[in-house]
C-alpha positions as YAML, in Angstrom:
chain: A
units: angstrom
residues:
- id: 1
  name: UNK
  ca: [52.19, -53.03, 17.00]
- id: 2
  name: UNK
  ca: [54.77, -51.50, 19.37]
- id: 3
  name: UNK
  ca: [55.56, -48.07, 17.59]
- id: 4
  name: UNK
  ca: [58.89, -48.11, 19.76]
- id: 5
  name: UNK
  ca: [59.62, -51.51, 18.63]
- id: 6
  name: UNK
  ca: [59.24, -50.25, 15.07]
- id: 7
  name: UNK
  ca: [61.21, -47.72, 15.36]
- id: 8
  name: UNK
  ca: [64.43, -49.41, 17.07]
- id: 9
  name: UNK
  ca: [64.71, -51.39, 13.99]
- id: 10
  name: UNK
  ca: [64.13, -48.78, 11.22]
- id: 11
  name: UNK
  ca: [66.97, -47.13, 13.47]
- id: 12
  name: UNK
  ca: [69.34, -50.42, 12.84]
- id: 13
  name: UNK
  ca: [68.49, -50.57, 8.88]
- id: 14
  name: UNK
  ca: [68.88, -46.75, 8.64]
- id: 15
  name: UNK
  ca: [72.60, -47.53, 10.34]
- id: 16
  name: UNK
  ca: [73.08, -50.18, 7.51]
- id: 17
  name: UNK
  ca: [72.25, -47.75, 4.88]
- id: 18
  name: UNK
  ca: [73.72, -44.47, 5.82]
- id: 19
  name: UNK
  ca: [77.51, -46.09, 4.88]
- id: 20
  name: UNK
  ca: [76.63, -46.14, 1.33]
- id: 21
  name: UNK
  ca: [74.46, -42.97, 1.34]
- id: 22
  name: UNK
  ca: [71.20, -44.45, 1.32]
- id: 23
  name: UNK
  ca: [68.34, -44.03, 4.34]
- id: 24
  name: UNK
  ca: [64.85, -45.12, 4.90]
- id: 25
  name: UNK
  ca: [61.53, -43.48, 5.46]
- id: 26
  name: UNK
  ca: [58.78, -45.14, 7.25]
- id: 27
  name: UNK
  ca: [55.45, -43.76, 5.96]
- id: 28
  name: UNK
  ca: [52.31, -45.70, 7.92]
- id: 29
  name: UNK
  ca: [51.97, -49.37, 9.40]
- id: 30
  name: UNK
  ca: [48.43, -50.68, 8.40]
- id: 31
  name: UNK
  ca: [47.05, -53.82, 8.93]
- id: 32
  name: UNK
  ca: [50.60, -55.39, 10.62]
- id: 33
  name: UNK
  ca: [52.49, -54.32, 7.28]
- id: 34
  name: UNK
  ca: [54.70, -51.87, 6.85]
- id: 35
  name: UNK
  ca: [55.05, -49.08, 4.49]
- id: 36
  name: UNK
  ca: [58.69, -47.63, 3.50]
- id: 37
  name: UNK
  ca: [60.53, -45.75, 1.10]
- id: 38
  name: UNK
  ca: [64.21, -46.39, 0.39]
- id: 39
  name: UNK
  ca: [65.59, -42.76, 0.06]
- id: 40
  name: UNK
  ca: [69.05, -41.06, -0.55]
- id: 41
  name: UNK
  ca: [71.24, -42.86, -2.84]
- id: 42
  name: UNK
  ca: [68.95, -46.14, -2.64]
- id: 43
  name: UNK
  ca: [66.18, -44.39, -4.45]
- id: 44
  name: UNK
  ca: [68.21, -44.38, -7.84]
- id: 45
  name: UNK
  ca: [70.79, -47.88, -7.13]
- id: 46
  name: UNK
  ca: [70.35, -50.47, -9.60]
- id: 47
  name: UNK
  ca: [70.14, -53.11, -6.39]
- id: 48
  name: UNK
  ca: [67.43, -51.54, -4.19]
- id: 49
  name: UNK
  ca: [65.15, -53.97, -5.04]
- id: 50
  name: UNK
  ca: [67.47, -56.60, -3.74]
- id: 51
  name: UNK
  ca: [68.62, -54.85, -0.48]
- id: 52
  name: UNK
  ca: [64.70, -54.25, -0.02]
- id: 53
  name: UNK
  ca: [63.75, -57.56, -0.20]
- id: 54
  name: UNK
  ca: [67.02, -59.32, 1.21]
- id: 55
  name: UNK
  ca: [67.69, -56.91, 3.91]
- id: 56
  name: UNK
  ca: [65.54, -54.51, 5.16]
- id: 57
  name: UNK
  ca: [62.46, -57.03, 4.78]
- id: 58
  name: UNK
  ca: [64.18, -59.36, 6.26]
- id: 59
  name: UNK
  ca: [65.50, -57.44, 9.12]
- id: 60
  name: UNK
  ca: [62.32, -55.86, 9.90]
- id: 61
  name: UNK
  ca: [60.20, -59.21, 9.77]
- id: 62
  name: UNK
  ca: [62.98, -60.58, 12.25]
- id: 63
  name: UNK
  ca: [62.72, -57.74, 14.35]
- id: 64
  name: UNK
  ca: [59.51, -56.59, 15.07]
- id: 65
  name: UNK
  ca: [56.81, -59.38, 16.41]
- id: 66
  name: UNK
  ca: [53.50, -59.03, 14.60]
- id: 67
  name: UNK
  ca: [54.92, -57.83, 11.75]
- id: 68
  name: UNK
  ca: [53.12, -59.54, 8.73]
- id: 69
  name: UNK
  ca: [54.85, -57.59, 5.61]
- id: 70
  name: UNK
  ca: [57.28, -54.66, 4.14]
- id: 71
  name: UNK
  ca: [56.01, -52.77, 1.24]
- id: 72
  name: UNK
  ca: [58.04, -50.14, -0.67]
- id: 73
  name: UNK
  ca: [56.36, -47.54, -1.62]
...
């Protein structure tokens, strides 16, 4: 997988999340899934689950060919 490809979009769902305080880490890419942490004010909101699965997932899966899966960690 294209590490700069990865990284453009972390980039654009790190520019969603900074507004409300929130960021995202990317820890590893194994096996064409990847591995983040939601981090700032995400790590303690009620609705991370949601934004993980309905936006960042999403986002990344759109963004990034190859991609097979996002997995909080």
């Amino acid at each position: 997988m294209d590490k700069d490809a990865i990284e453009k979009v972390i980039e654009k769902v790190r520019e969603g999340l900074k507004p409300e305080g929130g960021d995202i880490e990317l820890i590893s890419e194994k096996d064409g899934v990847l591995y983040v942490r939601l981090t700032g004010s995400c790590e303690s909101c009620p609705m991370s689950g949601l934004t993980m699965t309905n936006w960042v997932e999403k986002t990344l899966l759109e963004g990034i060919p190859g991609l097979k899966g996002v997995k909080a960690v």
